[in-house]
C-alpha positions in Angstrom: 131.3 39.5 6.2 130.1 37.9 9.6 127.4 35.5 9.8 124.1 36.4 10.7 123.4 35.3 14.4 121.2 32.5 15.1 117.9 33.4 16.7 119.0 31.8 20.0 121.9 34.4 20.1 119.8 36.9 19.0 117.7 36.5 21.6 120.5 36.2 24.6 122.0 39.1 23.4 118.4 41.1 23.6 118.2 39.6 27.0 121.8 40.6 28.0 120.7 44.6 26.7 117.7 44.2 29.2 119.8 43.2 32.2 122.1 46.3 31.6 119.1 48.4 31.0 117.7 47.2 34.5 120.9 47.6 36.4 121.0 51.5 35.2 117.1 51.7 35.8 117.0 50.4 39.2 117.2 53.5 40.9 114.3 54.7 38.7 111.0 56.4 40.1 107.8 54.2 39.4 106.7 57.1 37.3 109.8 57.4 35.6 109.6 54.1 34.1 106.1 54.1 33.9 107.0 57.0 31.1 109.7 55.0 29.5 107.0 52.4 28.7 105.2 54.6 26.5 108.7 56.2 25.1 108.6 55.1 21.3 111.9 56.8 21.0 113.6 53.9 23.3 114.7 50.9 22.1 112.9 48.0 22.8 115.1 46.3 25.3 114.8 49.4 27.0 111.0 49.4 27.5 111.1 46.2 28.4 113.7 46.7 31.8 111.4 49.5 32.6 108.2 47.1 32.5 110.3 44.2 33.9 111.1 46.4 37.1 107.6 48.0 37.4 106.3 44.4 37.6 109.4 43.6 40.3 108.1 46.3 42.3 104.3 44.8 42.2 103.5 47.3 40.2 100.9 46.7 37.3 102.5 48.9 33.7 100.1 51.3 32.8 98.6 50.7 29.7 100.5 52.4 26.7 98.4 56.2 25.8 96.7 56.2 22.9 97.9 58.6 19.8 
């Protein structure tokens, strides 16, 4: 059994998921990842690149729609 990973590596590998998720997202329409922020089928990290490059761009993320 493996250990369980400490939070610090927990967190660089969350960060590391991001980065990759921003390199394939880059090419991205503003709307496009505007609609990934409010994608609960993504993963986290995923939302996350998309709101990370909307902000990049000066763009504000729109607010997440109300179910």
């Amino acid at each position: 059994m493996l250990p369980k990973p400490t939070p610090q590596q927990q967190r660089t590998a969350y960060q590391e998921r991001v980065t990759q998720f921003k390199t394939t997202f880059a090419r991205k329409s503003d709307e496009s990842l505007r609609q990934m922020l409010s994608n609960e089928t993504l993963v986290p990290a995923a939302r996350e690149a998309a709101r990370q490059l909307l902000q990049a761009r000066g763009l504000a993320p729109a607010p997440a729609s109300s179910v």
